[in-house]
N, C-alpha and C positions, 0 to 999 in steps of 0.2 A: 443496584442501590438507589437511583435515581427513580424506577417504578413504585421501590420500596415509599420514598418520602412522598411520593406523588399520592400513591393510596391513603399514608398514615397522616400525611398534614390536614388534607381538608375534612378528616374524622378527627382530627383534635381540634380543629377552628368548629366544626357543626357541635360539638361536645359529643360525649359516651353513649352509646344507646341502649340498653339492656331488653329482655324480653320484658319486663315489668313496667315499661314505658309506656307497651302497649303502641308505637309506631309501627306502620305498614311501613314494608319493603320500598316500597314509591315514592314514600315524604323523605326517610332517610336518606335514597339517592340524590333527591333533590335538595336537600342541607346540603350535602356531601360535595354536589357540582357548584352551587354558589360558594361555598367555602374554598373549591378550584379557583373560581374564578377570583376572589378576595385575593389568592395567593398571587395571583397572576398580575394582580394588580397591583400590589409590594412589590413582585419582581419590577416590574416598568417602575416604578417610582423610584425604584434603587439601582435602573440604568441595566439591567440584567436584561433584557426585551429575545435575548435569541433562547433563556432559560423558560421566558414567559412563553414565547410562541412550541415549546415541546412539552408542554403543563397538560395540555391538551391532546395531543398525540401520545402520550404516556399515556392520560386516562384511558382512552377509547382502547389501546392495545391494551389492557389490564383485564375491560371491562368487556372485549371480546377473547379472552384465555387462547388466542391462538398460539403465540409465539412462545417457546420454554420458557423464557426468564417471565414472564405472567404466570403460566401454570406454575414456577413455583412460588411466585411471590403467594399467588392465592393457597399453596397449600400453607405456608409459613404464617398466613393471615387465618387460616382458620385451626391453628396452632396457637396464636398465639389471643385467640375470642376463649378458646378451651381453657388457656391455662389462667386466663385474666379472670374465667366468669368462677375458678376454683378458688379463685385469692377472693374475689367478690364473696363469694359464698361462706364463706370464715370471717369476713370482718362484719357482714350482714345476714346474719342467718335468717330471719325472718323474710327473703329474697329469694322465696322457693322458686319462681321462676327461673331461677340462674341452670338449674336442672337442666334445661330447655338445651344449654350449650354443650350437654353432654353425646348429642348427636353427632356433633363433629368430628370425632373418632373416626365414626364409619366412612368420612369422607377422604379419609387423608390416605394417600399411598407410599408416600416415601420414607422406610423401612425405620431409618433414625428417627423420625418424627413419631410413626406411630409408636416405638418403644419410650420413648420418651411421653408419649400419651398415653401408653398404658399405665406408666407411674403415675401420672396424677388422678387418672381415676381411682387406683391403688390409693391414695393418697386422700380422695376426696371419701370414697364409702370407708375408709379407717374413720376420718375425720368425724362424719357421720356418723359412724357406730360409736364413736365417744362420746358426742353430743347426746348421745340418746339411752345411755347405758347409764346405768348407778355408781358410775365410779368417782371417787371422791376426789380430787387432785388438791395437793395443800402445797404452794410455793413456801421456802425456807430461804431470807436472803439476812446477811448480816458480815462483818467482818470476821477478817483472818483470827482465828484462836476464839471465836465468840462460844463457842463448844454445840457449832451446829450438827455435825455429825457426831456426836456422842448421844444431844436429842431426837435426833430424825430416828437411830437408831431404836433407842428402846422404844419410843412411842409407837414405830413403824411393828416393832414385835409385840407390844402390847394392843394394838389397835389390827392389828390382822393387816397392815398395809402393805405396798412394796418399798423399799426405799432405795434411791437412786442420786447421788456424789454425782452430778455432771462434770466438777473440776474432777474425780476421779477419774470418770470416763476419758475425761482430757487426757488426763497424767497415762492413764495404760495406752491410749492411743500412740501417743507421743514416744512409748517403749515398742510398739507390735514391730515385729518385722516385716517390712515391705511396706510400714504406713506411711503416702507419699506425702501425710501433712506432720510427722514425724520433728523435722527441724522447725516448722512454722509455728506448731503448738508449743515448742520452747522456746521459742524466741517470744512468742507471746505471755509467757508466762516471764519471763525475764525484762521483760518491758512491762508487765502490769497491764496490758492492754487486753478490753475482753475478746474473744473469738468472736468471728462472723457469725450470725444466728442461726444460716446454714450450715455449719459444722457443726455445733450444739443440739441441733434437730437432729442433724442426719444419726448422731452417735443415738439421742436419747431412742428416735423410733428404729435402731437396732437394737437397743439393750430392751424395749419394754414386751416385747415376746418372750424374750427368758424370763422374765417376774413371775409368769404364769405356764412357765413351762413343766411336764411330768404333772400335769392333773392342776396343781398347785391355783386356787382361787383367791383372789387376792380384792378386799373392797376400797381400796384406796390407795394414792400414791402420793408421797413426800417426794420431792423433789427440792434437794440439799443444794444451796449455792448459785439458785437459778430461780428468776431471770436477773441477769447482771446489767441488760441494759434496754431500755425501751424498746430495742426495735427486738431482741431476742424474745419479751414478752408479747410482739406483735405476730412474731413467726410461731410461741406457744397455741396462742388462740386462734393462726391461721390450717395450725397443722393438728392440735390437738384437743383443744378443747376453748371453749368461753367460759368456762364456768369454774371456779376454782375463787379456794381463798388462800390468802397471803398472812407468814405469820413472821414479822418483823423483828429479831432478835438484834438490841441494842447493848453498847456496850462503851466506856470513854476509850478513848485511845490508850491512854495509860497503860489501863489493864490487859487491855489486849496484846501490846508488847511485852508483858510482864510474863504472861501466859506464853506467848508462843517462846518468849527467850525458855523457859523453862520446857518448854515441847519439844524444842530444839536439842534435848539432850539426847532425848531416845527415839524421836522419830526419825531419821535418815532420812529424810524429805528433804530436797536442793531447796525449794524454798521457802524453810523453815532455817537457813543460815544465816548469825546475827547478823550481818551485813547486811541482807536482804528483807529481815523482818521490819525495820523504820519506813522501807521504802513500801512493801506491803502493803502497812497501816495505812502510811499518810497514799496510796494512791487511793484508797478505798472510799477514805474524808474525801478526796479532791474528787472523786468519779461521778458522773449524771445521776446520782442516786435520788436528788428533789426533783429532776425531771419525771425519772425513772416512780419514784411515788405519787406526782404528780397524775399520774400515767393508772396504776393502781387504784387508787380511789376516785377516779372519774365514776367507777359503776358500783352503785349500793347494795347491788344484790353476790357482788364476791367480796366481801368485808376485808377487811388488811386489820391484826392483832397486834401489837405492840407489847415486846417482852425487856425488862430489864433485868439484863444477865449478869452485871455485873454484882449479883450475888450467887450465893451458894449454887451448885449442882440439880442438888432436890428442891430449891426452892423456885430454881426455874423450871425443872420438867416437872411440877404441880401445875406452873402456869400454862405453859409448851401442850401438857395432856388437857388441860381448860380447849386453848384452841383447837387443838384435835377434835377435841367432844363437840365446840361448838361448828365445826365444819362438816360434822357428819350431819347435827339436827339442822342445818342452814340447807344441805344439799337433800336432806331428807322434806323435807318444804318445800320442794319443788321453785326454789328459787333461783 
């Protein structure tokens, strides 16, 4: 642990280096040992002088890989340049160099790591092959009973898309047997609290091979009730795409309870029970949703649509098929 902080501190005192820096191997090092010694000089100020005088002794055994506990710090450190330059390369695509850290693979030997390495390059040429493919992604976020999935639906059959319920995906997950996040997903759902973004990911890029599975070509994907919260829209664009547009289905509160109390008859959904639909609503008003929009309209080139649902059926899916239309010529612009 102690080699661990010795390597990682004085690379977060010198700052991040990336290939696109364009720094030689030599100036880095040399950040890297004055940022030692900055540390060393904290310690003595805060009386720590026996932590100060092994700051240095830890580097050099690091930085000669004799001893085990080095050889593995450095395979864990070139673990984790791999997995940092994948997150890099999703939130700045334009940062081709990040490529460069896809070398570090062939360096690693220890069996866990590299299986865990093969996922994210798995993960990074998916990533890739989205960015670069015609596929149209259109997010769908709105309150409980806003009649999201009645739209995702037919527009998704009318429009040749895929359409994909994440809180679905939830809900079946939460019934499979032997799913070890079974209680967690219901308890989440019972709290109103969203899921972690890694569950939400991990289920959608298992479901989004069956879309196209038996021949089946599909030019776009609705995605129903997602993203719920800023950071699951950060893990969207780290794992699947930058490029998508948002179509924002509004509704008052009022109606929305008026609707699910009357959905409540005949859907058997646990949380579709009057008891639980007040609290539904109002968690959804109280939720990060202005950060969360805030978040969405930072970039001009994936629009966010604005639907008021609280009319008729057909007088939303007129509007609902508008923004379909308009995501397909938006993406078809190469924008």
């Amino acid at each position: 642990m102690e080699m661990a902080i010795v390597h990682d501190a004085p690379e977060a005192v010198a700052g991040d280096v990336i290939p696109a820096d364009n720094m030689t191997p030599e100036t880095k090092q040399r950040r890297e040992q004055l940022g030692l010694e900055y540390l060393a000089c904290l310690a003595r100020d805060s009386g720590l002088d026996a932590f100060a005088d092994r700051l240095a002794a830890l580097w050099n055994e690091y930085e000669e890989q004799k001893s085990v506990v080095s050889q593995v710090v450095h395979q864990v450190d070139k673990f984790q340049a791999l997995a940092q330059a994948y997150l890099y390369s999703r939130r700045y695509p334009k940062l081709t160099k990040l490529a460069d850290f896809r070398h570090l693979h062939a360096k690693l030997q220890d069996p866990w790591l590299v299986r865990q390495a093969d996922d994210i390059l798995c993960k990074w040429d998916e990533a890739d092959s989205n960015q670069t493919s015609d596929m149209v992604f259109v997010l769908v976020i709105g309150g409980p009973g806003v009649g999201k999935g009645t739209q995702c639906e037919q527009a998704a059959r009318n429009f040749g898309f895929g359409h994909i319920s994440v809180g679905n995906l939830l809900r079946r997950e939460s019934t499979r047997s032997g799913s070890l996040y079974r209680g967690f997903i219901d308890k989440s759902f019972r709290e109103h609290v969203p899921v972690p973004p890694s569950l939400a990911m991990r289920l959608l890029r298992e479901e989004l091979p069956k879309l196209e599975a038996d021949g089946n070509k599909i030019r776009g994907l609705i995605l129903d009730g997602f993203p719920l919260t800023e950071e699951q829209l950060k893990a969207f664009e780290e794992e699947v795409s930058t490029q998508y547009s948002t179509v924002v289905m509004q509704c008052p509160p009022e109606v929305l309870r008026e609707r699910l109390i009357e959905r409540a008859r005949t859907s058997n959904r646990e949380d579709d029970e009057v008891d639980r639909i007040k609290k539904r609503v109002a968690s959804f008003e109280e939720s990060d949703s202005a950060t969360l929009m805030g978040q969405l309209s930072k970039n001009p080139k994936n629009p966010v649509y604005k639907i008021d649902c609280a009319r008729s059926i057909e007088e939303v899916k007129t509007d609902f098929w508008k923004c379909v239309q308009s995501s397909i010529d938006q993406a078809g612009r190469g924008s």
